[in-house]
N, C-alpha and C positions, 0 to 999 in steps of 0.2 A: 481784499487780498485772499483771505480763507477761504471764498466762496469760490474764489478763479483757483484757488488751487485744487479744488474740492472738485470742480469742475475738469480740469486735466488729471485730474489722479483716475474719476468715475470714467473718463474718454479711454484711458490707457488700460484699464481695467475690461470695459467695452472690446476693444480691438484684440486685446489676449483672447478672451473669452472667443470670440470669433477665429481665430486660427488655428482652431483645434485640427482639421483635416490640412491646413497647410504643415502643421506640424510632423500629422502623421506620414506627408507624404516626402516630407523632409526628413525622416526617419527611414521610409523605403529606399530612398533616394542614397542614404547614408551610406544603411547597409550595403546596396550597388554596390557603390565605392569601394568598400571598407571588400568585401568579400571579392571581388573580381580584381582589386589590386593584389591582395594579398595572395589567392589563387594562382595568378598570373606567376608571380614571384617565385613560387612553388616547381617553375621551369626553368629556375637559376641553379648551377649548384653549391652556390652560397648559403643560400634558403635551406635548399634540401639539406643541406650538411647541420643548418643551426636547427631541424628538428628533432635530430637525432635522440637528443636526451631525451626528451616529452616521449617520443615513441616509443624506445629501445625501454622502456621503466613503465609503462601502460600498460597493465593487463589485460586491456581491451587492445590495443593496434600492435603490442610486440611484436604478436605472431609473423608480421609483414615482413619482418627483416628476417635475415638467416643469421645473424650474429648475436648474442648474448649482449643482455643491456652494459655489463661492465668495459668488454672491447670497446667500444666505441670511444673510448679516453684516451686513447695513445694516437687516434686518426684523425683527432678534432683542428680543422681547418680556419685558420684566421678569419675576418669575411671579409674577400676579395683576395684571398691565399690559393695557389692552387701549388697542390705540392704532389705530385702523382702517384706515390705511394700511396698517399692518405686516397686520394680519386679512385685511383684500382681499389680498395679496401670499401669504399660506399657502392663501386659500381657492383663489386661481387657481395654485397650487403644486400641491394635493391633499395639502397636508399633514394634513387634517383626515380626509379619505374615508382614507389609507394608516392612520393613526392609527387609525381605528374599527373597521376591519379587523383590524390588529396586535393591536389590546384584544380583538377576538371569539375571536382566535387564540390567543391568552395564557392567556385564561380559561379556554376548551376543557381545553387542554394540563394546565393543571391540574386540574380536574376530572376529567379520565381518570385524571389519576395518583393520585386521590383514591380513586375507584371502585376501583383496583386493591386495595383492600383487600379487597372482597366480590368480584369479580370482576377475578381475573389477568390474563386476556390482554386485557384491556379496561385496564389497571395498566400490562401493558407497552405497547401503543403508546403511551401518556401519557408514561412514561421515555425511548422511544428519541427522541419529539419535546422534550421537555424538554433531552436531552442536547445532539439538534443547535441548539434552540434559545442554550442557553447557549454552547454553541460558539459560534455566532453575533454573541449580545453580547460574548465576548471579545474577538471580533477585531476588535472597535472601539478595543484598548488600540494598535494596529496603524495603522488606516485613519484614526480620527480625532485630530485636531490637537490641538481643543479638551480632550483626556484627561490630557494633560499638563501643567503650571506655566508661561505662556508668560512669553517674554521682554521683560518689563517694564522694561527697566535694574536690574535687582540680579543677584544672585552666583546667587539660587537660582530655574534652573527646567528647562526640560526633564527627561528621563528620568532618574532612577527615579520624581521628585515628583510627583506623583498632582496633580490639580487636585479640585474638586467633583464633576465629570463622570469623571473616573477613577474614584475614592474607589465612586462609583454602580457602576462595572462591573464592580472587582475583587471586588465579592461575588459574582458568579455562577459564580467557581470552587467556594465552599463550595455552591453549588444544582447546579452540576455535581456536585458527589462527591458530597452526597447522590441525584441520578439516577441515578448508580452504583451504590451500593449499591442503592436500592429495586430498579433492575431485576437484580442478580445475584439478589437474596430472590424476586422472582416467579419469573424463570427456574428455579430451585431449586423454586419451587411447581409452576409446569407440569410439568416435571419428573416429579414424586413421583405426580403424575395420569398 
């Protein structure tokens, strides 16, 4: 009995070991997904409206809007709300035009790193923009306010309590590590060329 399980443990062991490039292309594959939906969305103006915080509070993309990070709190749109005050207020913002742009960009970004399966160095620039991209969304756990449990009168909120808009960001450390990894497997591939 020990020896047959000793025998399916070393098989299974075997087969992992073996799908290391299924894995990785199950990762390009991911990010596809994960970047061309999310992109795509970025031409809602639901999307656009729920960036606003992460922008308008970044000192790297403020600049994009013509409003002041604190306005944007009295315009903030339900999602699936369309209230036209609030719509005239994002449309004279540019929250829509930085939006459409962001989603061309997003999309991009993954499908390079999609391509990098049949074509590496076309893989890596996808990776090295992915990486700084993520970098990017991270540091919104940083800039923006709204990332955090605000102070509502109870015991719990500020940091470490993740709100909705946290909960949204801190995934993009597991899209970070996997941009990691894909570009060390291409670098390795150039490489061996």
């Amino acid at each position: 009995m020990k020896t047959k399980l000793t025998t399916l443990f070393n098989g299974f062991l075997k087969v992992a070991a073996s799908s290391n490039r299924f894995g990785l292309n199950l990762m390009r594959i991911a990010i596809l997904v994960i970047f061309v939906w999310i992109g795509g969305l970025k031409f809602y103006n639901y999307e656009a409206d729920g960036i606003v915080p992460f922008v308008a509070n970044s000192p790297f993309m403020s600049f994009f809007y013509n409003q002041d990070a604190p306005d944007y709190k009295q315009y903030k749109n339900a999602e699936g709300a369309f209230v036209a005050e609030n719509h005239a207020w994002h449309e004279a913002n540019n929250t829509y035009g930085f939006s459409h742009g962001l989603g061309i960009m997003i999309m991009s970004i993954g499908i390079l790193v999609f391509l990098g399966m049949f074509f590496p160095k076309i893989g890596l620039v996808g990776e090295i923009l992915a990486i700084i991209m993520t970098i990017g969304t991270l540091s919104f756990l940083i800039t923006t306010p709204e990332v955090w449990v605000p102070d509502l009168g109870g015991p719990e909120h500020g940091f470490p309590l993740l709100s909705g808009a946290g909960r949204l960001v801190i995934k993009d450390i597991a899209i970070l590590a996997g941009a990691l990894i894909l570009l060390s497997d291409t670098a390795r591939m150039i490489l061996k060329k």
